[in-house]
C-alpha positions as CSV (number, residue, x, y, z in Angstrom):
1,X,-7.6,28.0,-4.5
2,X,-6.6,24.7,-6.2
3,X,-3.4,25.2,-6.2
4,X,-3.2,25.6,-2.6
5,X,-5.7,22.3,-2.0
6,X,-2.9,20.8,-3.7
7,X,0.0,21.9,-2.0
8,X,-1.7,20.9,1.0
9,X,-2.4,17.8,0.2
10,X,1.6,17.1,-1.2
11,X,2.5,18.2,2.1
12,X,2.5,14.7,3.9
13,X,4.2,13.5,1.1
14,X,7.2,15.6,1.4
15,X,7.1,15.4,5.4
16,X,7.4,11.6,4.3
17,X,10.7,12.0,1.8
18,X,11.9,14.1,4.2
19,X,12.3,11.7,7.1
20,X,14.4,9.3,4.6
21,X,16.1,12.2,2.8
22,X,15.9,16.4,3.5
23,X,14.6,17.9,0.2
24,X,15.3,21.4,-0.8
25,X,12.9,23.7,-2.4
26,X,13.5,22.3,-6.1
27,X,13.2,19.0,-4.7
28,X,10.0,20.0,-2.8
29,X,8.8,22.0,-5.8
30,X,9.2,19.1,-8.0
31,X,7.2,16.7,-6.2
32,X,4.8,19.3,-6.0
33,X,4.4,19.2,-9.7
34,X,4.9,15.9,-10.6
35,X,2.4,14.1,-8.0
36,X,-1.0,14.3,-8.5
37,X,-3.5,13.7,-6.3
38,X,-6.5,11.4,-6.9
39,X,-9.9,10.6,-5.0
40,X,-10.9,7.0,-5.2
41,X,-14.2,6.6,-3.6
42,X,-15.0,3.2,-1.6
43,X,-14.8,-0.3,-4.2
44,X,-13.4,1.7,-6.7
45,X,-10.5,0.1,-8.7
46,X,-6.9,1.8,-8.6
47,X,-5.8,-0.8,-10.5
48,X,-7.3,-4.3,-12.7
49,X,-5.9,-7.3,-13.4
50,X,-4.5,-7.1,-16.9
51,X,-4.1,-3.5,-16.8
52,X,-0.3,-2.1,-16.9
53,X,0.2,-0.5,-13.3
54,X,1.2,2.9,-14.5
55,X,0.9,4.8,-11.5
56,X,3.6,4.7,-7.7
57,X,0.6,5.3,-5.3
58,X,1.4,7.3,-1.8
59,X,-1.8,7.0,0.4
60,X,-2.3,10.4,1.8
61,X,-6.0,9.3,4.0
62,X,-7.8,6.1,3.7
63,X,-6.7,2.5,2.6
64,X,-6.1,0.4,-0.3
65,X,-5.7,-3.5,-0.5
66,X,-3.9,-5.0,-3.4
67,X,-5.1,-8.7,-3.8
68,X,-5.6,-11.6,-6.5
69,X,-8.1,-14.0,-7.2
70,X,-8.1,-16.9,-8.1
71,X,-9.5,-19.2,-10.6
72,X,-12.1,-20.6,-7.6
73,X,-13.1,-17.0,-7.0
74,X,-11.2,-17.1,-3.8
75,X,-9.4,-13.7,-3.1
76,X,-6.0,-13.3,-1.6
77,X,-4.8,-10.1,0.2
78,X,-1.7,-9.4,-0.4
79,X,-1.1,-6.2,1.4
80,X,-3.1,-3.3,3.1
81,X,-1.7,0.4,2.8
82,X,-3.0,2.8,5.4
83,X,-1.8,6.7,5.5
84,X,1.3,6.9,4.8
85,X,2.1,3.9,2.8
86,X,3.0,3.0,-0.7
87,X,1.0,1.0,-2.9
88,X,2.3,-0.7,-6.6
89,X,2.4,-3.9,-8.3
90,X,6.1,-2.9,-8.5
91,X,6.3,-5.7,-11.1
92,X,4.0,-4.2,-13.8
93,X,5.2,-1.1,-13.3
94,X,8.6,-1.6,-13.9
95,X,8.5,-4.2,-16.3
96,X,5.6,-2.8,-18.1
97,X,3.8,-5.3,-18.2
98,X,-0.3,-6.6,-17.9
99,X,-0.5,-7.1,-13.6
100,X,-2.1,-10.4,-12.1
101,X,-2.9,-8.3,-9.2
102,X,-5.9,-5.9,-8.1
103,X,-5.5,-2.7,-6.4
104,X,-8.9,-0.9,-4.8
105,X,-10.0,1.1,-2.4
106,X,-11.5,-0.5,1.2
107,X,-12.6,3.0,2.0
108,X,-12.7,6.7,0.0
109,X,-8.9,6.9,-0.3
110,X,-6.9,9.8,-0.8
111,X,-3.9,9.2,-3.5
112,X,-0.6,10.9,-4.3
113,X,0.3,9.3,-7.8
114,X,3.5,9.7,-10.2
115,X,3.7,8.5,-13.4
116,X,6.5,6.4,-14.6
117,X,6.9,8.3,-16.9
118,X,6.9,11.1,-14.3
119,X,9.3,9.0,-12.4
120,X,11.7,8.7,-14.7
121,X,11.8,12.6,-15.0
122,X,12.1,13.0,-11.2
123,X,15.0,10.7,-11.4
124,X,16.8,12.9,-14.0
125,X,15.9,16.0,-12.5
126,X,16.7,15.4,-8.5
127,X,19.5,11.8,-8.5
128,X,18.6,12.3,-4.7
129,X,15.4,10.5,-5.7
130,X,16.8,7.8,-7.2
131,X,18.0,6.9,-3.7
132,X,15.0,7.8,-2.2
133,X,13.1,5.4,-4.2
134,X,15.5,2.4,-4.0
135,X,15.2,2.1,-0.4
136,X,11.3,2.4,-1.2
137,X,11.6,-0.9,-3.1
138,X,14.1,-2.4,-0.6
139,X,11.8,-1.7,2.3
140,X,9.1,-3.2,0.0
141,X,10.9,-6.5,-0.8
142,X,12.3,-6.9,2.6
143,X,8.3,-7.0,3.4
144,X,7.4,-9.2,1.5
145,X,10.1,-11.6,1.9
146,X,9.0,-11.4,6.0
147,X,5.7,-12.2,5.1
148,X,6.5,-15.1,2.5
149,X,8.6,-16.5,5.4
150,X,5.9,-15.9,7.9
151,X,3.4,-17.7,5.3
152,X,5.2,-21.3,5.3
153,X,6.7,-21.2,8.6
154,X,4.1,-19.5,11.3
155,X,0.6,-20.6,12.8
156,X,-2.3,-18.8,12.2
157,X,-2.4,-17.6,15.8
158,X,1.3,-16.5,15.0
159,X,0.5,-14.5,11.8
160,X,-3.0,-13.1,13.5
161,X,-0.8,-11.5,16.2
162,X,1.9,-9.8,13.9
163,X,-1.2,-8.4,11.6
164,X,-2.6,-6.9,15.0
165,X,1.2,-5.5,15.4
166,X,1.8,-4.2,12.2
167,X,-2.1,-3.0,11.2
168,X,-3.0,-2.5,15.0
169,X,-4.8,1.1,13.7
170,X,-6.5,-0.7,11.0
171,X,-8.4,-3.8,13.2
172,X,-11.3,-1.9,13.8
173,X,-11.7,-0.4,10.2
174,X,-11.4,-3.8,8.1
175,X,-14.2,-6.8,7.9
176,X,-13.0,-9.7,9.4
177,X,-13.3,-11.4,6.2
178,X,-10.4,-9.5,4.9
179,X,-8.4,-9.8,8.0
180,X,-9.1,-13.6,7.1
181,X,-8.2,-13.2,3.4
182,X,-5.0,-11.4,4.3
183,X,-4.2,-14.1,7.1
184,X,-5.0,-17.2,4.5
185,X,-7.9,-18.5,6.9
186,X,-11.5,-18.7,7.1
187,X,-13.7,-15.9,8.6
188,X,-15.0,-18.6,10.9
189,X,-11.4,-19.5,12.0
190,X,-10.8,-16.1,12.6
191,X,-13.7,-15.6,15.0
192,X,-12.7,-18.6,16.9
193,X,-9.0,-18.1,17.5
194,X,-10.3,-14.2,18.2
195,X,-12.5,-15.7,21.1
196,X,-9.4,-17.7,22.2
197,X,-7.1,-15.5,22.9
198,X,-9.8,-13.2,24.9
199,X,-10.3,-15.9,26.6
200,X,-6.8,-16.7,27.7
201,X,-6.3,-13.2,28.4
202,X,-9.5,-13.3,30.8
């Protein structure tokens, strides 16, 4: 009975790999065993600052938010990750190193992990993963880079509407003062440039 609540819950996982790359049944039966599913419930830390990330996190239901704070107590969202999406402080993990970042759960979140240890092994084992993973990181740092640009160069009106874009499924499950965090404004600014654009739309 385990077993098969685990297969089950690899299976979006391997749906997933399979749209980048087609895995065979080693491929599939490896990421079967090397993934492990987690359950973090609601608040609960995936990851502290000053902890070594040791774990590449696939988010099978819920949603994580990976953030900092800093030394006024402000926090900083740095990214959400719905279903579907990966979650690391891909600096700490590779480097081995303590992260400056905080990973935890905005609701009870569903988790495929792998080790890197793991990792490492699924890169010996299947090469195809190798590649699977590279373009991981690439999609990741292209990301970033967008939203670095978008940072220094964009309004907050601008940035507000490419969150409602790209998180358009997760407006109506986040507070508005993490929306705010995530778009480097106030929760009041938020609720006013909100009100704005209803009204211009009205």
């Amino acid at each position: 009975m385990k077993e098969n609540l685990l297969q089950a819950s690899v299976e979006p996982l391997i749906d997933y790999f399979n749209q980048l790359i087609p895995l065979n049944s080693e491929e599939k039966k490896l990421v079967t065993e090397l993934f492990k599913s987690r359950l973090y419930r609601k608040r609960q830390y995936v990851l502290q600052e000053g902890d070594i990330c040791n774990q590449f996190n696939f988010i099978v239901r819920g949603c994580l938010r990976m953030y900092k704070i800093d030394e006024k107590g402000n926090t900083h969202i740095i990214q959400f990750a719905p279903e579907n999406w990966w979650m690391i402080d891909i600096g700490s993990f590779h480097k081995r190193t303590p992260s400056e970042l905080s990973i935890d759960a905005i609701e009870d979140t569903m988790v495929l992990q792998i080790s890197h240890e793991d990792l490492i092994k699924l890169y010996i084992s299947a090469p195809k993963f190798d590649r699977i993973f590279r373009v991981l990181i690439e999609n990741s740092f292209v990301t970033l880079q967008n939203r670095l640009l978008q940072n220094i160069s964009s309004t907050a009106e601008e940035r507000y509407l490419s969150f409602m874009e790209t998180y358009s499924h997760l407006s109506n499950r986040l507070p508005q003062i993490q929306i705010a965090s995530f778009l480097g404004i106030t929760p009041e600014f938020l609720s006013r440039l909100r009100n704005r654009l209803v009204k211009s739309k009205s």
